[in-house]
N, C-alpha and C positions, 0 to 999 in steps of 0.2 A: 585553493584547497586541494588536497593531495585526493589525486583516486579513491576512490572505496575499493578493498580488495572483489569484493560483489561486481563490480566493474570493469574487470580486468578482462584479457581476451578467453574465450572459454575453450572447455577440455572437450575433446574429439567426442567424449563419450554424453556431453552434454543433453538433455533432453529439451524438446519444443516446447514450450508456456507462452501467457499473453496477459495479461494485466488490465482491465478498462479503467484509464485517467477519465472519469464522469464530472464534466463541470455541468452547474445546473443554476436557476436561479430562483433560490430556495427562499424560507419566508423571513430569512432572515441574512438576505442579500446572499452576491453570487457564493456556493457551495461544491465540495467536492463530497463522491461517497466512497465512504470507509467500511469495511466486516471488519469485528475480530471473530478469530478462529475461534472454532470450539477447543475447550482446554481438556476433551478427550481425545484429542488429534494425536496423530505420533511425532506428525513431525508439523514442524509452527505453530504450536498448543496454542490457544490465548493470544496469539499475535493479530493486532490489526495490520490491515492488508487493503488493497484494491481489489477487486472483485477479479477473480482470476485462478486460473488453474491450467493443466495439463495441454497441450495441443491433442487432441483424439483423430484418427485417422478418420474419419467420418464429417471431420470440420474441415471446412473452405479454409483454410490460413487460419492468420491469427486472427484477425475482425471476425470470424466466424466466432471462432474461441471464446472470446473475449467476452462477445455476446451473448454467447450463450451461457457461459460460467457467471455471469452477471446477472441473467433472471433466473437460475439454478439458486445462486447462493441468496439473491437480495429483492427478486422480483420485479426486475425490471426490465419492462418490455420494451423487445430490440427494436422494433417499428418508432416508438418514440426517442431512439437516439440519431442524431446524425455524426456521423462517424468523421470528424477533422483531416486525421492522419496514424500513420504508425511512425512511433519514433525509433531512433539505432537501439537493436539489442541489446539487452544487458546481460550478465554472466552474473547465476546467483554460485557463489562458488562452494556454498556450502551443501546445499541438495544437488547441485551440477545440473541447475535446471538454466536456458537462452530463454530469455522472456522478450518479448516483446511488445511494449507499450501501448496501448492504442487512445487516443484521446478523442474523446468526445462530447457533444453538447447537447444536452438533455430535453430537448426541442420540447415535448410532450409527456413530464412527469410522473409514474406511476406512482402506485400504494406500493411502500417498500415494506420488508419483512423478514426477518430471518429466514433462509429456507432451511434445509434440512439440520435436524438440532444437533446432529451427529459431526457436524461441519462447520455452524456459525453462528453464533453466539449472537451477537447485535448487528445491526445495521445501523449505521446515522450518516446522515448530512452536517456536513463539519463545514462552518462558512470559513470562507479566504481569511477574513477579517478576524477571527480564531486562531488559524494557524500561523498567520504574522506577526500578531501580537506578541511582543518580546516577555511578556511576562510567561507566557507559554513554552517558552524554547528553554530546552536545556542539555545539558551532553551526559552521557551515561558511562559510566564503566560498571567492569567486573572487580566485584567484591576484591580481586585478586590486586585491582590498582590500574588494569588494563582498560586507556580509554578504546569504547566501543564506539562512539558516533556523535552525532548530533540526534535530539529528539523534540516531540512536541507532547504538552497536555493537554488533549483537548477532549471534551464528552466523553469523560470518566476513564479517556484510553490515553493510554501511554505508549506511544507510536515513536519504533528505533529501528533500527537496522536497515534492510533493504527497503523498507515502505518509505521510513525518512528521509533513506539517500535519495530515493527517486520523488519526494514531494519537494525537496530543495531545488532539485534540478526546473519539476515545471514551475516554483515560486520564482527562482530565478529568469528562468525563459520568458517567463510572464511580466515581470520587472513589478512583482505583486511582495519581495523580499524585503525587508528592512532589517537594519541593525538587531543585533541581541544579544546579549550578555556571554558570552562564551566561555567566562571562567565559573558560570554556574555549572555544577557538575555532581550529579548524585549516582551512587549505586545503581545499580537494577534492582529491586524491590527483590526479596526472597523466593516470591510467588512465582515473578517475571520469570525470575532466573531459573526454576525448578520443571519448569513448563520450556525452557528456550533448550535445557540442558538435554531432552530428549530427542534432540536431532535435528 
């Protein structure tokens, strides 16, 4: 599979970001947790994401980050995760934001919850067995004809771009991927699109 432009090496003027990959073992076998953004955001309206945001000068790296943009957006306390690894940076080339992955194992579960309504719309636990599931998968383009990616449908959300390049990668890493249908291929929903168009 060809690079993701989001992949690519990044631009000097790139900002610091961190991502938390949260695997867990939810009630309905192992799980990862998903935000969608709020869709009064400016930039990523609507978009489901990893719990994640900005490097701040006051945070220890990215594990700090990460963690802490994770009980900010979803309420999930850092004491009950143990923290795996950080994986190689990725280049989001459209905000010019280095993220940095960090993965971890949800030893000690909290009450999860939207945090601030200004910011996040839903939280869920998305099981493995959801996201592989081939009837789930499907690739998107612009209305204009242009394929955007590969995506998943899964708890009401329709998850593309840089969320689904980097759930590929750890489905793959994980040897948790199966086959799926590739020439299913739909638009981006109106809505999608009107909320992604803002930046």
């Amino acid at each position: 599979m060809p690079v993701p432009p989001m992949f690519r090496p990044a631009a000097p003027a790139a900002r610091a970001a961190a991502v938390l990959i949260l695997f867990g073992e939810g009630p309905d076998g192992p799980d990862l947790l998903l935000t969608e953004r709020a869709a009064t955001l400016n930039k990523h309206a609507g978009q489901p994401a990893f719990p994640g945001g900005r490097i701040d000068p006051e945070d220890d790296g990215p594990v700090a980050a990460a963690l802490r943009e994770a009980w900010e957006e979803a309420g999930v306390e850092p004491d009950g995760v143990d923290v795996l690894c950080t994986l190689p940076e990725l280049y989001l080339s459209r905000s010019e934001h280095l993220v940095t992955p960090v993965a971890g194992w949800w030893r000690e579960p909290s009450e999860i919850a939207p945090g601030h309504p200004g910011e996040v719309a839903m939280v869920a636990r998305v099981p493995l067995g959801e996201l592989v599931d081939p009837a789930n998968r499907l690739m998107v383009r612009h209305p204009s004809g242009i394929k955007l990616g590969p995506a998943f449908r899964v708890r009401d959300m329709l998850v593309w771009g840089f969320t689904a390049a980097l759930l590929i990668r750890v489905l793959d890493a994980g040897g948790w991927n199966r086959p799926w249908d590739m020439s299913h291929v739909e638009d981006l929903p109106p809505e999608v699109l009107d909320l992604a168009d803002r930046g």
